[in-house]
N, C-alpha and C positions, 0 to 999 in steps of 0.2 A: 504494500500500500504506500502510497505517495508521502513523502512527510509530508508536506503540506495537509493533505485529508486526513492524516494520524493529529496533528499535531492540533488543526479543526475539530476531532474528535475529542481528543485531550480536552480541549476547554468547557467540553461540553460535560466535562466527568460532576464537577458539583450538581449541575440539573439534574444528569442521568439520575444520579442515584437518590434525589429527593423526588422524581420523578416514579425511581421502582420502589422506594419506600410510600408515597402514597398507594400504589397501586396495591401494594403486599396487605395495607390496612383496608381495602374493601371487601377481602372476604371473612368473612367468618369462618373460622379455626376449625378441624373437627377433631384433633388431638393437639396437645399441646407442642409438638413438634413442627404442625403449621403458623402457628401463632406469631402474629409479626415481629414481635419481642425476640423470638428465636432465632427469625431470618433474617431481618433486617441487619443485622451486625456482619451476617455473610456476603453482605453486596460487593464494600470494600474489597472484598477477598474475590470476588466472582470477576471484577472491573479489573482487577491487578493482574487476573489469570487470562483476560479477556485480551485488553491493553498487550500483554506480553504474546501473547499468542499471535495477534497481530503484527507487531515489531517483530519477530524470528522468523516469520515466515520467509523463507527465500523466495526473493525476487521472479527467478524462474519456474516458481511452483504456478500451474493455471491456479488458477479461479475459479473452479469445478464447485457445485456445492456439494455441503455432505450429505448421504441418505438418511440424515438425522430428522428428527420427527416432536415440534415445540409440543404438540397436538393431545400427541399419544402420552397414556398415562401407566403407573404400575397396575399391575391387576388387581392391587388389592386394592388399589386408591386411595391409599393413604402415605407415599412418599412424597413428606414436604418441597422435595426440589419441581412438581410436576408445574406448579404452581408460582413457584421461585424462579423457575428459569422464563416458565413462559409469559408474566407481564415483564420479567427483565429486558426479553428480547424486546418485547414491546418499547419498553423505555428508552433501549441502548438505538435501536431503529429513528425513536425518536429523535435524539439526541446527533443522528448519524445526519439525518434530514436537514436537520436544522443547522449543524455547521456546511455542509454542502452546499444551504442556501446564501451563505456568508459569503461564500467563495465564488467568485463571477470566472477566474482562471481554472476551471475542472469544464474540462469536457463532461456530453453525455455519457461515453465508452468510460472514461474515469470512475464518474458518479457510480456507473454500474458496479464496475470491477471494486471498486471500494465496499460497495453493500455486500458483493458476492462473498468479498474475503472476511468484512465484520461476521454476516452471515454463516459462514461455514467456520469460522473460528468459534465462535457462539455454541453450533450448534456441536461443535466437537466437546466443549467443554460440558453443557448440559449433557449428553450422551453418558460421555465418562461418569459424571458424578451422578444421575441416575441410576443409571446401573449400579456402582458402587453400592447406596443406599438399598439397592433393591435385595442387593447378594448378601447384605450381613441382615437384612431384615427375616423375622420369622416367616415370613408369606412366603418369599422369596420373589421371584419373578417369572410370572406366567409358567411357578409351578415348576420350573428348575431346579433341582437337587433339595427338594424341599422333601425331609423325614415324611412328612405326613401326607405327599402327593400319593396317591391312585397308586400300589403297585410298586411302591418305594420300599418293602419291606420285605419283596416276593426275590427269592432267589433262582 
């Protein structure tokens, strides 16, 4: 990504994240591990991994997005990140828009290739750490090496 559009980005980090903090307090908790008390202190740390992820990308890597999925949720529907990642992305989009509109030197094909890379950075890092969550949780994921799955007992 361009410094410039990174560095457009960057300024936009205070909004962003007052931004994905309001969005985290419009829903209603259904454990107390969605609770925005919980999550909100993780943004800081989501922005940093986000940020960084975007600066190391090599130059020569496309643009490709990931088959990652803001959408889709654990099966048991209760991994707080389902909801953490997905108005983040909302916010970080936001934020993405908004410096782009600052900047009159970004072509159209820039603007793109910049959402493409936020984009697929984004969706790398919500991926990773849903799963994560899903693999130490008791439900497990869609049933995955989970003790009490169908058939998990049968030798």
């Amino acid at each position: 990504m361009e410094t410039e559009a990174m560095a457009g980005l960057a300024t936009e980090r205070a909004r962003i994240h007052a931004m994905w903090s309001a969005l985290l307090r419009t829903q209603r908790p259904s454990n107390p591990l969605k609770s925005p008390e919980a999550l909100i202190p993780l943004i800081a740390w989501a922005l940093d991994e986000l940020f960084y992820a975007v600066a190391s990308r090599p130059s020569s890597t496309p643009a490709e997005v990931s088959p990652g999925n803001l959408t889709g949720k654990a099966c048991c529907g209760e991994n707080p990140y389902d909801f953490f990642f997905s108005v983040g992305f909302q916010a970080v989009l936001e934020g993405l828009v908004r410096s782009q509109a600052s900047s009159f030197d970004l072509s159209a094909s820039e603007r793109d290739d910049s959402l493409q890379i936020v984009r697929r950075a984004f969706l790398g890092i919500s991926d990773r750490e849903r799963a994560a969550f899903c693999g130490i949780c008791r439900h497990g994921f869609a049933g995955a090496g989970r003790r009490d799955a169908p058939g998990a007992n049968e030798s």
